[in-house]
C-alpha positions as CSV (number, residue, x, y, z in Angstrom):
1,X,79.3,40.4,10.1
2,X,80.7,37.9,7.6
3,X,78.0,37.2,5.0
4,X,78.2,34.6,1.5
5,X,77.3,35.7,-1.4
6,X,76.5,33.4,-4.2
7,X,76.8,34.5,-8.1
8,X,73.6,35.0,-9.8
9,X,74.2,30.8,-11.3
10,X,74.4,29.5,-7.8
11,X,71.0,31.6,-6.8
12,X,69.4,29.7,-9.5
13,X,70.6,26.6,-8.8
14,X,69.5,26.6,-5.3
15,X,66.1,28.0,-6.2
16,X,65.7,24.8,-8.7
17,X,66.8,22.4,-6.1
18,X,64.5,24.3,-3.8
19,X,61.7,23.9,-6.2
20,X,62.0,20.3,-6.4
21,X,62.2,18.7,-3.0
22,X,59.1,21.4,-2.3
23,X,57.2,19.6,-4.8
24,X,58.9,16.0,-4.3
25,X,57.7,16.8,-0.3
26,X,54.3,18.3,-0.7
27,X,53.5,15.3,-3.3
28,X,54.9,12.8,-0.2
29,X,52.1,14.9,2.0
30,X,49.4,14.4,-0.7
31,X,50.1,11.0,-0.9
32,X,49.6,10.4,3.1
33,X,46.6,12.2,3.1
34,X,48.3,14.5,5.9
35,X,47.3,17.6,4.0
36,X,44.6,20.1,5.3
37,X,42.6,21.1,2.7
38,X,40.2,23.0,4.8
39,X,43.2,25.0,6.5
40,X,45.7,25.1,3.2
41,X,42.6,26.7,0.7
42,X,41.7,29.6,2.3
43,X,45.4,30.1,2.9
44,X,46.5,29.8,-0.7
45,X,45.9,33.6,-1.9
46,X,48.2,35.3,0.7
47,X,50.5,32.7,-0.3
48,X,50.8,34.2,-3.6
49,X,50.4,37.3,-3.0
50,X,52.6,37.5,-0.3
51,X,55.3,35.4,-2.4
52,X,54.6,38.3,-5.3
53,X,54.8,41.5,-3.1
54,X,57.7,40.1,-1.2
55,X,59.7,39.1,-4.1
56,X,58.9,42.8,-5.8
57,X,59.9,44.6,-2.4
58,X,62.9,42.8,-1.8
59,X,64.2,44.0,-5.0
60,X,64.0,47.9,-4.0
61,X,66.0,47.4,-0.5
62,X,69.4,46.8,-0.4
63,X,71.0,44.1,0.3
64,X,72.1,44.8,3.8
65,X,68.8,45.9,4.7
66,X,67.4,42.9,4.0
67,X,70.2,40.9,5.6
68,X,69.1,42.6,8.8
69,X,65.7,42.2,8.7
70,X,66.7,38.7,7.9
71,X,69.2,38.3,10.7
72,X,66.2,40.1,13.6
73,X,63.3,37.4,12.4
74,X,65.8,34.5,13.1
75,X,66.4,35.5,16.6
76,X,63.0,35.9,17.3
77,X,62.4,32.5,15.7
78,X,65.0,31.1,17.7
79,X,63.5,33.3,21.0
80,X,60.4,31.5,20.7
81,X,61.4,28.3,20.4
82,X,64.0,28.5,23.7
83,X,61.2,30.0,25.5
84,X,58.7,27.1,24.5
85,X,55.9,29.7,23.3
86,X,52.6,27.6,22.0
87,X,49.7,29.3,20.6
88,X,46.8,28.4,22.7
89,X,44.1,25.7,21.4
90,X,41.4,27.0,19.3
91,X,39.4,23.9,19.2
């Protein structure tokens, strides 16, 4: 496997571009009223938390490792859409 690496520079580039449509597409959301605030809220801690252990695990596996890991949820991303999988109504 062929993988691109970007210098430390480009990562933070792409993180502040990231960062911005994120917010320039959340506030677009906000705007339309098409956020659920009774869904989102609850939601919000494991956010965080999960964006903060994530971040601090990543940086204790290598590279490859996480290229893997990467590479198997994609597929089974990709799996799940080509089979047509829906999670059944809870209403």
């Amino acid at each position: 496997m062929n993988f691109v690496f970007y210098s430390y520079r480009d990562g933070k580039r792409f993180y502040a571009v990231m960062m911005f449509t994120t917010l320039v597409s959340s506030r677009g959301h906000y705007r339309k009223k098409s956020v659920r605030w009774d869904i989102l809220k609850p939601m919000i801690p494991g956010i965080v938390l999960g964006s903060i252990g994530g971040s601090l695990l990543a940086s204790h596996i290598p590279s490859k490792g996480l290229q893997y890991v990467f590479v198997v949820f994609a597929y089974g991303v990709s799996l799940k859409t080509l089979v047509g999988f829906n999670y059944p109504d809870l209403n």
